[in-house]
C-alpha positions as a Markdown table, in Angstrom:
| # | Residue | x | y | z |
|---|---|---|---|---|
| 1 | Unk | -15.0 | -5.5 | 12.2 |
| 2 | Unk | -14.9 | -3.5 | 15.4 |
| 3 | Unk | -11.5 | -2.6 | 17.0 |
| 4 | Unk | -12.4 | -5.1 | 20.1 |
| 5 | Unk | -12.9 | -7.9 | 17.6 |
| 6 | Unk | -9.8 | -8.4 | 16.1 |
| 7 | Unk | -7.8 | -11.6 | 17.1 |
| 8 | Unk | -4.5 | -12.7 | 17.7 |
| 9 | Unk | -5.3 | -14.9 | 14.5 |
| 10 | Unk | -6.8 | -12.4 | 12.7 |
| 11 | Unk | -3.3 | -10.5 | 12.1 |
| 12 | Unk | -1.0 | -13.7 | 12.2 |
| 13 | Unk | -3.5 | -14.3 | 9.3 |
| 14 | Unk | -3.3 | -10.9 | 7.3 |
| 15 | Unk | 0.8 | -11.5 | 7.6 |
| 16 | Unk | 0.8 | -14.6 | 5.8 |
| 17 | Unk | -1.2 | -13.3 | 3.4 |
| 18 | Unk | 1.0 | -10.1 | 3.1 |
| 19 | Unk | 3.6 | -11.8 | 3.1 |
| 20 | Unk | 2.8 | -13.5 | -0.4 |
| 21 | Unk | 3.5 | -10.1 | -1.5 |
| 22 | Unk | 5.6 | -8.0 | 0.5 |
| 23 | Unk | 8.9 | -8.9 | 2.0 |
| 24 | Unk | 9.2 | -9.3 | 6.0 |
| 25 | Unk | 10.5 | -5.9 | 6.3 |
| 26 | Unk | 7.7 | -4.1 | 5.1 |
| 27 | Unk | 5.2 | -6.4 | 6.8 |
| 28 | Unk | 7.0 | -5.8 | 10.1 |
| 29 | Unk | 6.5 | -2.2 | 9.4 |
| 30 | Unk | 2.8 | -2.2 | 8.6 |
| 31 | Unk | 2.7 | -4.3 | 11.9 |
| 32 | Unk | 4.6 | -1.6 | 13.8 |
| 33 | Unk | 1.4 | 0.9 | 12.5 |
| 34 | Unk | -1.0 | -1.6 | 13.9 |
| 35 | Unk | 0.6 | -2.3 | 17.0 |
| 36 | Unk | 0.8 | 1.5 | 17.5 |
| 37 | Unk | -3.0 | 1.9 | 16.8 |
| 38 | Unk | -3.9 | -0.6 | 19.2 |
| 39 | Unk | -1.7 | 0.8 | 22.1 |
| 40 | Unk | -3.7 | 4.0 | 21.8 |
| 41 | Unk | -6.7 | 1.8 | 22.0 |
| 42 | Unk | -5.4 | 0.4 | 25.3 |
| 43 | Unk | -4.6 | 3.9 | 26.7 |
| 44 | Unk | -8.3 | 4.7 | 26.3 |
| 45 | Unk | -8.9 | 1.6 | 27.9 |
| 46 | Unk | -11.0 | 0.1 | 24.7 |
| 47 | Unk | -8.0 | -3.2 | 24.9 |
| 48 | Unk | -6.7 | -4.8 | 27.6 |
| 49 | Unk | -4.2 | -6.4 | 25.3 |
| 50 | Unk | -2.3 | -5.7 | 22.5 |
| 51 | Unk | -2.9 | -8.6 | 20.0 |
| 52 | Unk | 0.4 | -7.6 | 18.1 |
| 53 | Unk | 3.4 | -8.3 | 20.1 |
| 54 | Unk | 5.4 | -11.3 | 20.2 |
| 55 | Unk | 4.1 | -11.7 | 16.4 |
| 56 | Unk | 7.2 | -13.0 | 14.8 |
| 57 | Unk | 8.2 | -13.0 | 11.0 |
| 58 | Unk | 10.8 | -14.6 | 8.8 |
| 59 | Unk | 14.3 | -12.9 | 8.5 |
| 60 | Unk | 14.0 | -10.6 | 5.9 |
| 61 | Unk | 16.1 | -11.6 | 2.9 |
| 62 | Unk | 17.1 | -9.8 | -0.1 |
| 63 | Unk | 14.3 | -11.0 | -2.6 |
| 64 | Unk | 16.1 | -12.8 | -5.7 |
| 65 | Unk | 16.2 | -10.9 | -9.1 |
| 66 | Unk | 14.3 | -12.8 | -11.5 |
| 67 | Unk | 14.0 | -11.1 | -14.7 |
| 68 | Unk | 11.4 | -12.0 | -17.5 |
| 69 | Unk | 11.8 | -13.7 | -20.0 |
| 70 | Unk | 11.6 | -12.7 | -23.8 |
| 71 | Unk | 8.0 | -14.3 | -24.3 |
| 72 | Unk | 6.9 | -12.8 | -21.0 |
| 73 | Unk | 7.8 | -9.5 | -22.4 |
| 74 | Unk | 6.2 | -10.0 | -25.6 |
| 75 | Unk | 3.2 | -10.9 | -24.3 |
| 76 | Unk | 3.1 | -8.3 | -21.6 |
| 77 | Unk | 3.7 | -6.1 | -24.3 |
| 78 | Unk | 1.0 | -7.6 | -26.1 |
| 79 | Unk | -1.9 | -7.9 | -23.6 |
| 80 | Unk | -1.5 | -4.1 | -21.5 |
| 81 | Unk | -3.6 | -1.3 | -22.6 |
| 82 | Unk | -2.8 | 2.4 | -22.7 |
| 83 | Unk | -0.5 | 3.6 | -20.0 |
| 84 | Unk | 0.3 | 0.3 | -18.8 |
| 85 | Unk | 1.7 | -0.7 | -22.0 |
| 86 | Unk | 3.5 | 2.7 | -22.6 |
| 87 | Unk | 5.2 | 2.1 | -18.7 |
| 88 | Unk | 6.1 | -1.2 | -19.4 |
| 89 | Unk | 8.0 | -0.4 | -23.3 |
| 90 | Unk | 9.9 | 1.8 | -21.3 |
| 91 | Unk | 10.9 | 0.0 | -17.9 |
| 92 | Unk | 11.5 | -3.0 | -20.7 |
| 93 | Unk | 13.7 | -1.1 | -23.2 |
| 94 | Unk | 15.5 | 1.2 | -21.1 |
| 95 | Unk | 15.6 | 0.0 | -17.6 |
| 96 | Unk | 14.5 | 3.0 | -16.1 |
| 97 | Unk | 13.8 | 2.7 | -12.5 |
| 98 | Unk | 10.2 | 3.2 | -11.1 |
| 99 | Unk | 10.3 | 7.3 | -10.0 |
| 100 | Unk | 12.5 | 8.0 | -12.9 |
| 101 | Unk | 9.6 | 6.6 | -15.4 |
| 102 | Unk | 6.8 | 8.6 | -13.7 |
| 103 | Unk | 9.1 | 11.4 | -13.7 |
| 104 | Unk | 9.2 | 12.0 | -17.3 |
| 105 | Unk | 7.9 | 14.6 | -19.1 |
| 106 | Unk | 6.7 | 14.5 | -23.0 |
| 107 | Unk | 9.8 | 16.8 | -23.2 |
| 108 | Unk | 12.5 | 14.9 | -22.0 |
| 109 | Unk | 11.6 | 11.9 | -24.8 |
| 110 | Unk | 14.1 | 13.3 | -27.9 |
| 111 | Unk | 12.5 | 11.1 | -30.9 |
| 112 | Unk | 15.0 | 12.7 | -33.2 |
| 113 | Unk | 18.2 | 12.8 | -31.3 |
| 114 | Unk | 17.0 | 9.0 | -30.1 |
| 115 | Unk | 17.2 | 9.8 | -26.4 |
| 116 | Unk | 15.5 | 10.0 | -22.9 |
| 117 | Unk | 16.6 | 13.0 | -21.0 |
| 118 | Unk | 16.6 | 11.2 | -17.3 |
| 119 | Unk | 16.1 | 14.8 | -15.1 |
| 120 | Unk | 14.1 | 13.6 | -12.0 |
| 121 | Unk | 12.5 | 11.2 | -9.7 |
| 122 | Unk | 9.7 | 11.1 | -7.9 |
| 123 | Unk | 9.8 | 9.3 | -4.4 |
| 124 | Unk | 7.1 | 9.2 | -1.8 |
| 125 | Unk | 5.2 | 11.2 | -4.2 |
| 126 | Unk | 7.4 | 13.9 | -4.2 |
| 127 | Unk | 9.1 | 15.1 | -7.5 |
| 128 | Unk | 13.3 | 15.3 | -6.7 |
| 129 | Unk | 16.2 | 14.8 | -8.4 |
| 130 | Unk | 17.2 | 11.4 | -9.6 |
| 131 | Unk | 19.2 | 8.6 | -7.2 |
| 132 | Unk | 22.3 | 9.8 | -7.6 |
| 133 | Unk | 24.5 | 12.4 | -9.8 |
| 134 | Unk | 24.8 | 9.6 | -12.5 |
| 135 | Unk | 21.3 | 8.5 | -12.8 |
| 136 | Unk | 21.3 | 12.0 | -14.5 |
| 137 | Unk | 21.5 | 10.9 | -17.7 |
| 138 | Unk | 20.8 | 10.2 | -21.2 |
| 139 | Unk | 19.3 | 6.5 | -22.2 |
| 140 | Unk | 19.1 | 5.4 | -25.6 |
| 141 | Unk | 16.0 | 4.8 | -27.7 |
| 142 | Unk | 16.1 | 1.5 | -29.2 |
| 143 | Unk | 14.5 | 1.1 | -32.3 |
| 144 | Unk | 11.9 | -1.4 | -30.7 |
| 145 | Unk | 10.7 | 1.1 | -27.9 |
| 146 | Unk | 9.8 | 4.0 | -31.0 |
| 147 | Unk | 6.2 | 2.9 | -31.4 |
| 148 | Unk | 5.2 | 3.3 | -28.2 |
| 149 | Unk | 6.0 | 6.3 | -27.9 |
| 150 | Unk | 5.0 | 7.8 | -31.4 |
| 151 | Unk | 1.7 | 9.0 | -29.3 |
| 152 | Unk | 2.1 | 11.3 | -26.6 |
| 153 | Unk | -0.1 | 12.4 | -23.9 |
| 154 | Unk | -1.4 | 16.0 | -24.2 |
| 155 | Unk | 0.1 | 17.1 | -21.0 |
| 156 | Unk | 3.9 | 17.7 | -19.7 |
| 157 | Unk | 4.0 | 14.5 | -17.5 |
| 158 | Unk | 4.4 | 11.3 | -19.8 |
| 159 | Unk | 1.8 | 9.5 | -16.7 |
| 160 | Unk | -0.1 | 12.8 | -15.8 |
| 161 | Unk | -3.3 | 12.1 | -13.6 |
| 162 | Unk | -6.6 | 12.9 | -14.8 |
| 163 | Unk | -6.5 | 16.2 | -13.4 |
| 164 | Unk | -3.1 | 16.6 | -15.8 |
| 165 | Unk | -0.6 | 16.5 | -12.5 |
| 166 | Unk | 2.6 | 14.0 | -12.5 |
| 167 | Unk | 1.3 | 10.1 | -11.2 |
| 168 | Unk | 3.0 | 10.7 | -7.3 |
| 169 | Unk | 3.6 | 6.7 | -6.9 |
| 170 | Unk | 2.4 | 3.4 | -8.4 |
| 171 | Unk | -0.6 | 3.6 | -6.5 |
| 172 | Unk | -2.9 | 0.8 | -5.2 |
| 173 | Unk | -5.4 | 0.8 | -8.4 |
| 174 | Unk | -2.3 | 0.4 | -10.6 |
| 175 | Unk | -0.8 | -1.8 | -9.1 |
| 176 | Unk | -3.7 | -4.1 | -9.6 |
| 177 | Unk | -3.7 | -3.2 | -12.9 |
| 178 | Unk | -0.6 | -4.9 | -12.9 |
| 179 | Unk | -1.3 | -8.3 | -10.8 |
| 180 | Unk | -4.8 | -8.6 | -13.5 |
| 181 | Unk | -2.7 | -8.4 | -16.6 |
| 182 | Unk | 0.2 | -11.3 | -14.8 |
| 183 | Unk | -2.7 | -13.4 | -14.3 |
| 184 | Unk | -4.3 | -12.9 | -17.1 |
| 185 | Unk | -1.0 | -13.8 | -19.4 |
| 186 | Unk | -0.3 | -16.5 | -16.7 |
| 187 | Unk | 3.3 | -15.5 | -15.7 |
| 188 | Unk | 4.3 | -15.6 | -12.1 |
| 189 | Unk | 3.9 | -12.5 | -10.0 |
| 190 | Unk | 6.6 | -10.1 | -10.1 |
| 191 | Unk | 7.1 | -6.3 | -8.7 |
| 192 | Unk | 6.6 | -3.7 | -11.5 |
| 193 | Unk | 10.6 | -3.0 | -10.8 |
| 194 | Unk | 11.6 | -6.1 | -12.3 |
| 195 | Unk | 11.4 | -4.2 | -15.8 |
| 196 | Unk | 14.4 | -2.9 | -14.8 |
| 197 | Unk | 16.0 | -6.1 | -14.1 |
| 198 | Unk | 14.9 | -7.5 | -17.0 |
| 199 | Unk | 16.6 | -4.8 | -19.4 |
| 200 | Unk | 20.0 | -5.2 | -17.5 |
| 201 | Unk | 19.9 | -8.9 | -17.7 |
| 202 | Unk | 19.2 | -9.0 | -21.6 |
| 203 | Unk | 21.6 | -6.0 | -22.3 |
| 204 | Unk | 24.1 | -8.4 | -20.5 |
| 205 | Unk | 23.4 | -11.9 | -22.0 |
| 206 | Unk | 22.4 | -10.3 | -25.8 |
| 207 | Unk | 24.7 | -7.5 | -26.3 |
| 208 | Unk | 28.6 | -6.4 | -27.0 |
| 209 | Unk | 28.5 | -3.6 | -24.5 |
| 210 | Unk | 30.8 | -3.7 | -21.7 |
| 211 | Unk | 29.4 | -3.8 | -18.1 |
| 212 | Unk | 30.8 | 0.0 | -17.6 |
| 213 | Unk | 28.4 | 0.5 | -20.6 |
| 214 | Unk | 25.1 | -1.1 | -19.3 |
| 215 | Unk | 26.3 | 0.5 | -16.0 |
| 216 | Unk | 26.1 | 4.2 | -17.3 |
| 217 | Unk | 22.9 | 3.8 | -19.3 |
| 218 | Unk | 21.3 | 1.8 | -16.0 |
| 219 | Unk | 22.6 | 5.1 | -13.7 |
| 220 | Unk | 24.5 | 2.9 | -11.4 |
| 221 | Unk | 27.6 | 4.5 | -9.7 |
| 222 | Unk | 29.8 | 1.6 | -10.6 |
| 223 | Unk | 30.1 | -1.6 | -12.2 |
| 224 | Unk | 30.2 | -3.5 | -8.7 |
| 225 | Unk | 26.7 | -2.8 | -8.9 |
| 226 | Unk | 26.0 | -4.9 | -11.9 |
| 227 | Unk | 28.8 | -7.5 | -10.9 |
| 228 | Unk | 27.1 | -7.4 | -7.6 |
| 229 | Unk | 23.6 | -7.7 | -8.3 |
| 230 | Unk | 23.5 | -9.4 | -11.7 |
| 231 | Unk | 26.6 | -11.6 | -12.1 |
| 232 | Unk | 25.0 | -14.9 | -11.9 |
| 233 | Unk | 23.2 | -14.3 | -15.3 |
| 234 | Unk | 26.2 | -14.2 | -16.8 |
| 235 | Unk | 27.7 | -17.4 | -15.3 |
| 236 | Unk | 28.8 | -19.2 | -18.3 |
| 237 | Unk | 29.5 | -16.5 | -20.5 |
| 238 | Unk | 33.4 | -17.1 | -20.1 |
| 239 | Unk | 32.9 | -20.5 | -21.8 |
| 240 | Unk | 31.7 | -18.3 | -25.1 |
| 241 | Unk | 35.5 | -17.4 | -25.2 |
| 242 | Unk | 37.3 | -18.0 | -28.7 |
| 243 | Unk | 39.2 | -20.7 | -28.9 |
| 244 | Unk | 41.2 | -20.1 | -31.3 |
| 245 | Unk | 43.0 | -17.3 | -29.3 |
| 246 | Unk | 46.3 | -17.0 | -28.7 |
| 247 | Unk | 48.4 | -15.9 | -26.2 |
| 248 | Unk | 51.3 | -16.8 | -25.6 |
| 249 | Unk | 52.8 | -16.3 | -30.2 |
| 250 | Unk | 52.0 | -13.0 | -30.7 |
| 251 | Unk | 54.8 | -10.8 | -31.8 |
| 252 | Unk | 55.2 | -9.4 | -27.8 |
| 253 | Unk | 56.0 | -12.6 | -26.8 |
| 254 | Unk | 58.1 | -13.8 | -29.9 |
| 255 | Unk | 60.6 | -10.9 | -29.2 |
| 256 | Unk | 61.9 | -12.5 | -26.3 |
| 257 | Unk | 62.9 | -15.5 | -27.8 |
């Protein structure tokens, strides 16, 4: 399609289609590109108009966490081949973020000391230092992830290219990878991050770590972060409380009678 051909309904139309998988935000910066494009157009007098502006788009709202569940991890698990599988073990059973996975290398995975060495990150393609100072860190290696990663790629990066370089983002070929193997198991789509989610939410609701625990392996800077972001997964968990407890006949209590 020709520059001159594109309509006012042509974008409005692309939107809502982005928009089914990008939040407002980014839409209404890939529509700031375009409007730019087409003002250059204008200046060399190919437009009159700039079919862009005045295009509005919903409020952008902080998308809702929504973790998978255990069968949709199982069968993830199940279904992916090669390095898909091998990304998701890890975003599943450790909760690493999305740089910090394609930032590994075969030497930071400790099979016998049974942990990950988290050193760097790679954002906008760019290898740099994790997040913050405590997403430097050591995760554990459950005994689940292990058999994923008993075979190693012959290269230092854990996701090397085929020209043996580190992967510099999830790019557009993977990420379809990713929405074929969702429709193909049938489970809504979700962003590849939501690994992550998933890990803190089960490491919340199925284990006796404290949040200050999950926090540290997680590399967030505090627990307000969990409380903040995760909290409502827990709802309920109070009512788990022992009944039997008591609190007011202990012996600290007695001594004042």
């Amino acid at each position: 399609m020709s520059i001159t051909q594109i309509k006012r309904s042509d974008i409005k139309e692309w939107a809502h289609d982005r928009l089914q998988i990008n939040s407002p935000k980014t839409v209404r910066e890939y529509l700031t590109v375009i409007r730019g494009v087409l003002d250059v157009a204008i200046d060399h007098e190919v437009l009159n108009d700039n079919v862009v502006k005045g295009i509005r788009l919903p409020r952008h709202r902080k998308a809702e966490i929504e973790p998978f569940s255990s069968e949709e991890v199982a069968t993830l698990l199940r279904m992916a081949n090669d390095w898909l599988r091998l990304y998701l073990a890890i975003g599943f059973y450790t909760g690493l973020r999305t740089g910090e996975i394609l930032g590994l290398m075969v030497g930071d995975i400790d099979l016998k000391g049974r942990v990950i060495h988290v050193r760097r990150n790679i954002t906008k393609g760019k290898v740099t230092t994790p997040k913050t100072e405590k997403s430097i860190r050591e995760v554990p290696i459950l005994d689940d992830l292990i058999p994923y990663l008993r075979k190693m790629p012959k290269s230092m990066w854990l996701f090397p290219t085929e020209s043996g370089r580190n992967l510099k983002a999830f790019p557009g070929n993977r990420q379809n990878q990713w929405r074929e193997l969702l429709k193909e198991c049938g489970i809504k789509y979700r962003k590849i991050y939501a690994t992550r989610h998933t890990f803190i939410v089960s490491m919340l609701k199925y284990t006796d770590l404290s949040i200050l625990e999950i926090a540290q392996i997680a590399g967030h800077t505090s627990t307000q972060m969990i409380i903040q972001n995760y909290g409502r997964y827990i709802k309920g968990e109070h009512l788990k409380i022992d009944r039997s407890l008591k609190l007011f006949t202990g012996k600290s209590t007695d001594s004042y009678a």
